[in-house]
C-alpha atoms as one frame of an Amber mdcrd trajectory, in Angstrom:
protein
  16.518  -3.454  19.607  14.849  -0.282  18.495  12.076   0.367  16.092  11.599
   2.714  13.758   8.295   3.027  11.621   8.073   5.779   8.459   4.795   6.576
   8.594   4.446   8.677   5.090   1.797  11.355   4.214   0.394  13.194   1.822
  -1.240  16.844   0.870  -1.438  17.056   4.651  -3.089  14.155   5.599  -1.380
  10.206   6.514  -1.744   7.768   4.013  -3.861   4.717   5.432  -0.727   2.233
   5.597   0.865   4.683   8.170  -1.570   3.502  10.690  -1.051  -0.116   9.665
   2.542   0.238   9.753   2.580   2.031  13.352   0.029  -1.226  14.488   2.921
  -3.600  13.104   5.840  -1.685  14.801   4.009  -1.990  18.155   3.758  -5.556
  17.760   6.908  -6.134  16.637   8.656  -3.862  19.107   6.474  -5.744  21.981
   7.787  -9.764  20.688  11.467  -7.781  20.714  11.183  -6.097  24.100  12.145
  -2.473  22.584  10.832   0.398  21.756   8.725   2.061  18.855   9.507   5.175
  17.372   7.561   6.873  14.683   9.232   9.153  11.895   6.966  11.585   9.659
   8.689  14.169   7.552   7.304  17.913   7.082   4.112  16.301   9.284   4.289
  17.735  13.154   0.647  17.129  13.750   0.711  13.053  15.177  -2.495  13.062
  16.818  -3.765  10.334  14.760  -0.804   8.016  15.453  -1.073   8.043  18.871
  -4.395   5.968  18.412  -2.180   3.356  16.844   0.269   3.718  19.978   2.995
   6.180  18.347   3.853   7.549  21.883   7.107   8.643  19.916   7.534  10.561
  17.146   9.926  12.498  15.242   9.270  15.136  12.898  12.033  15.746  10.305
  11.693  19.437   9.451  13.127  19.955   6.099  12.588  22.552   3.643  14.274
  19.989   0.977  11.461  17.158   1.120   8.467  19.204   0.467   8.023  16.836
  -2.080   8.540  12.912  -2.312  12.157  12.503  -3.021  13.389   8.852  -2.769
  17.237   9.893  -2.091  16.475  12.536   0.095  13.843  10.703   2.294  16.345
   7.624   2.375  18.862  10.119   3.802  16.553  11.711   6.308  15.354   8.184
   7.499  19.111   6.826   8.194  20.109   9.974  10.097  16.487   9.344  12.340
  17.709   5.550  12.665  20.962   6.245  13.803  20.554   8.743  16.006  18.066
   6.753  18.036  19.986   3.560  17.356  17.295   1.791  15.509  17.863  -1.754
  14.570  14.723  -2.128  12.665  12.643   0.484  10.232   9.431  -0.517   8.913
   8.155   1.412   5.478   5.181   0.330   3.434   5.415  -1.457   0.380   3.686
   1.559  -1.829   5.151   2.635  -5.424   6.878   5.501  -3.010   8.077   2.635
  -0.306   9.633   0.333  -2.723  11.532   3.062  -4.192  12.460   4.135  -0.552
  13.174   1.057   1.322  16.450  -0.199  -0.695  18.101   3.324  -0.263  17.895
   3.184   3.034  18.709  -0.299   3.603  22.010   1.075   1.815  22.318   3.772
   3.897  22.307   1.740   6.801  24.200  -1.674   5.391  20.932  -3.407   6.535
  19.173  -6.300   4.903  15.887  -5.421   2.795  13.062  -7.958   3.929  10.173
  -6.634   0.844   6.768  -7.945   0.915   6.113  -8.934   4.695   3.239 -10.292
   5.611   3.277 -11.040   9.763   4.642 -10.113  12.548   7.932 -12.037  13.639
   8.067 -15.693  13.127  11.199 -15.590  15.204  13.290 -12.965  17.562  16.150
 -15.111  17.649  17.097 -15.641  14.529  15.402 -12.430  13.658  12.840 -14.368
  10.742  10.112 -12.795   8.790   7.446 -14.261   6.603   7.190 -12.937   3.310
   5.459 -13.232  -0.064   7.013 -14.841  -3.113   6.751 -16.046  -6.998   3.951
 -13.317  -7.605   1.973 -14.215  -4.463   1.708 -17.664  -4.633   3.826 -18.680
  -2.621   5.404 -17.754   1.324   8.996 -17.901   2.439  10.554 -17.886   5.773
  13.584 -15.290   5.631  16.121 -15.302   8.039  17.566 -11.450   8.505  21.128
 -12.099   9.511  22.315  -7.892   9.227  22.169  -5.701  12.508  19.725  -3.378
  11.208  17.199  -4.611   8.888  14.525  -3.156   6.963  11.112  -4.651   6.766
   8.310  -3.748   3.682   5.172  -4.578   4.973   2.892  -5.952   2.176  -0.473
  -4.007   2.146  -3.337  -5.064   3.963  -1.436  -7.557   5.408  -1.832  -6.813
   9.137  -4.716  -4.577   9.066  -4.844  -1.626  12.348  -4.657  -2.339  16.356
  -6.108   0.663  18.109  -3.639   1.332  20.913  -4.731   4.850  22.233  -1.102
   6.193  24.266  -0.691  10.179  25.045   2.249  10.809  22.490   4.552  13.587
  21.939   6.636  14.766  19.248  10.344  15.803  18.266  11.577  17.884  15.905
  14.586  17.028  13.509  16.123  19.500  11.543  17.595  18.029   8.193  19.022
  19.494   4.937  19.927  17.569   2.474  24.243  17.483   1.960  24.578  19.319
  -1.757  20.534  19.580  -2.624  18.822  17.170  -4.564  19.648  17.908  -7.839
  15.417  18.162  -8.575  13.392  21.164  -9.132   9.756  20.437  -9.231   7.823
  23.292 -10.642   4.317  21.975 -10.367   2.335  18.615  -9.318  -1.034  18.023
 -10.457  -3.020  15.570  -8.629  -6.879  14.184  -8.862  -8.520  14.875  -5.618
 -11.747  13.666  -4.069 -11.169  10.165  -5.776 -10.279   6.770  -4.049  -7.178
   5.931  -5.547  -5.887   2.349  -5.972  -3.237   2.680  -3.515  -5.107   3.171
  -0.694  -8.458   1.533  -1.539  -9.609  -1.641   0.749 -11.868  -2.121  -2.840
 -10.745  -2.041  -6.051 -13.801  -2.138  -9.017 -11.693  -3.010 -12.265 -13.064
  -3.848 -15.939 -11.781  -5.019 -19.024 -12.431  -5.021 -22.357 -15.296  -6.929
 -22.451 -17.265  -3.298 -21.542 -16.850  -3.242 -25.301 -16.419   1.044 -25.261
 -15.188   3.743 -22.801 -18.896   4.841 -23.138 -19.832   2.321 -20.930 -17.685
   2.730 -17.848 -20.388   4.797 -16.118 -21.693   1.720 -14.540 -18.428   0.997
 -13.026 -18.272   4.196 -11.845 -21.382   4.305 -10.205 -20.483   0.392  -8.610
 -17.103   2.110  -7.478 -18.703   4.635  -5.798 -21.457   2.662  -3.910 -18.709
   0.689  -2.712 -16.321   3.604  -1.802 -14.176   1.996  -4.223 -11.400   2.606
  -6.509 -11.629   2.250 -10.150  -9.289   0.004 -12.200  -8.895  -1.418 -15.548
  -6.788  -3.774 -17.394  -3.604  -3.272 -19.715  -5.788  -3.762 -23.332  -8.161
  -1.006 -22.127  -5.375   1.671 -20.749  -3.129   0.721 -24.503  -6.720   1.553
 -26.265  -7.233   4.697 -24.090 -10.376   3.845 -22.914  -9.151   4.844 -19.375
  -5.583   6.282 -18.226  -2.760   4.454 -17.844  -2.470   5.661 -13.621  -5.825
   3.107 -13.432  -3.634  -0.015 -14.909  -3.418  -2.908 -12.491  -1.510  -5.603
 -13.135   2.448  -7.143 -12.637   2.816  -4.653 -15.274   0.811  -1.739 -13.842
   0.214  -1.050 -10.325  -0.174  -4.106  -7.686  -3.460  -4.362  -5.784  -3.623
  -5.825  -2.718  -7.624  -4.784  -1.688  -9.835  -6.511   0.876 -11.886  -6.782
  -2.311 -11.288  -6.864  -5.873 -14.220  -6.734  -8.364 -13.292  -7.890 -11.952
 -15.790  -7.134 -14.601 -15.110  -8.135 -18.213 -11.391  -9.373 -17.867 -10.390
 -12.873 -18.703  -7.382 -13.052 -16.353  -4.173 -12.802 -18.225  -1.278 -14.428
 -16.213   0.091 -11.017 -15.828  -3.272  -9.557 -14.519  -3.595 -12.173 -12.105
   0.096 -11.944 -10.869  -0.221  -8.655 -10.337  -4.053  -8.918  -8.245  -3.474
 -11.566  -6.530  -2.263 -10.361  -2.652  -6.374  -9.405  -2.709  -8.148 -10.965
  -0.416 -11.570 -11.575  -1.527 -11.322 -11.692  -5.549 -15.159 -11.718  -7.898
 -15.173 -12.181 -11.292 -18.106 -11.241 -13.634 -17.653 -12.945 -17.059 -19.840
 -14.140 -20.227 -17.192 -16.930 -20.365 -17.375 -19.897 -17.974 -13.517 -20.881
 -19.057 -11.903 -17.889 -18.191  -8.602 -18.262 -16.448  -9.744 -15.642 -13.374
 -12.249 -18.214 -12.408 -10.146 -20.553 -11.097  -8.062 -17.808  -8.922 -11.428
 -16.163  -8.067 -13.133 -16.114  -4.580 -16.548 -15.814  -6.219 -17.995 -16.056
  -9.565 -20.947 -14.595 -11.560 -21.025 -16.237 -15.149 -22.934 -13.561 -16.599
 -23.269 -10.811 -18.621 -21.692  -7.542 -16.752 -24.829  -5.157 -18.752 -27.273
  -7.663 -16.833 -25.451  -8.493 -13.666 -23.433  -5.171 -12.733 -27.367  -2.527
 -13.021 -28.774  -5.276 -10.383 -25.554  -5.743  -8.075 -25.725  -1.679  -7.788
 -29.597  -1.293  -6.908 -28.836  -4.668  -4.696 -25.946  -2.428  -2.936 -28.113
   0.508  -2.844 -31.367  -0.954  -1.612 -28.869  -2.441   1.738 -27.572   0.734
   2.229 -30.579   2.160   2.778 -32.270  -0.440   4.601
């Protein structure tokens, strides 16, 4: 079997989960005694993937994928697979990735394995272990296709530094009849930690009381190196945008930390934070429901608690 890792990237720069994802296919490719081959579109600098062991790569060169483009992407991806004879692709489990991965699981009649969470239980049956109902719960998954297509869940096998001399092939692509899109500008927040990619996630709720208040969160976030976050009440009053929703009804989270000031823990908030590993809750109420799903607790007022946890943070910084 071959393996074939996307490892996707943005303004210029990989995302984090590329390197995560190029740690997995090694490991993967090592229980299946095959090779690993890394795919990047538009991207022909992979310096930093061959610290993660990408000795192969191929570069799609395509003047139709500029920008993010589920169909076309799918479509570059299967021609990559199947000209190297790839049995398995691994893409992250991102907004973009679940978009991506059932495409090209069509492309290639291959099984879709989503929300991965280890290496290979078994080579033989090929058997993955994956989350399920909302994150609380694991199932074994047999993958019975010949090529099968594994989303890795986030944070979920962390980087392996594997430093290999790599090199990289080009792969000229063009999408059969265009794509049908014309994007005429994308605006996008820079120098911000954005949820997606953040290993901690600083969230709040409505118990701030006013969007006047969020500076405190802010300055938390940014101790941490944090993203900010809110809940659903507080993007539907506009207190903060809608792109900063988390939730099973906003974006996932699945941080190395999650900080939840001021939110009781609606089923749907929980559902959706839940894959985060370390979870603290800072509430006035004792009985709120994210108590008993958090890590650690601080019953509390967040005016009182959140001003001392910040000079706390800054004081061991600077010792």
């Amino acid at each position: 079997m071959s393996v074939l890792v996307f490892a996707d990237s943005s303004d210029g720069k990989f995302k984090k989960s590329a390197f995560e994802l190029v740690s997995y296919g090694n490991k993967i490719a090592e229980q299946l005694g095959s090779s690993l081959t890394v795919a990047t579109i538009n991207h022909g600098d992979a310096a930093e993937l061959y610290t993660y062991g990408a000795s192969k790569v191929v570069n799609v060169e395509s003047g139709d994928l500029n920008n993010f483009n589920a169909r076309g992407y799918a479509s570059a991806l299967a021609a990559v697979a199947n000209n190297i004879g790839a049995n398995v692709v691994v893409i992250d489990s991102s907004a973009d990735g679940l978009y991506l991965a059932p495409l090209v699981a069509v492309e290639l009649n291959a099984a879709y394995a989503s929300n991965v969470v280890s290496d290979l239980i078994s080579t033989a049956p090929f058997t993955v272990k994956r989350k399920a109902f909302s994150n609380k719960a694991f199932s074994n998954t047999e993958v019975k296709t010949d090529v099968k297509v594994i989303g890795l869940a986030k944070n979920s096998f962390g980087t392996v530094e594997n430093p290999v001399d790599g090199s990289v092939e080009s792969f000229s692509f063009s999408v059969d009849g265009g794509l049908g899109v014309n994007t005429e500008k994308v605006e996008k927040a820079t120098g911000q930690v954005t949820i997606a990619d953040a290993d901690v996630v600083v969230s709040a709720g409505r118990g701030l009381k006013g969007p006047e208040n969020w500076g405190m969160v802010e300055e938390l976030a940014n101790v941490l190196g944090a993203a900010t976050a809110c809940s659903k009440p507080v993007s539907d009053l506009g207190w903060r945008p809608h792109s900063e929703h988390v939730g099973q009804t906003g974006k996932p989270v699945a941080s190395n930390l999650y900080i939840a000031i001021g939110i009781s823990g609606a089923i749907q908030h929980l559902a959706g934070v839940n894959a985060s590993k370390v979870k603290v809750v800072i509430n006035t109420d004792p009985e709120a429901p994210f108590f008993k799903a958090a890590d650690y607790g601080i019953v509390g007022d967040a005016f009182e608690v959140v001003p001392k946890l910040i000079d706390k943070l800054k004081a061991f910084k600077q010792a």
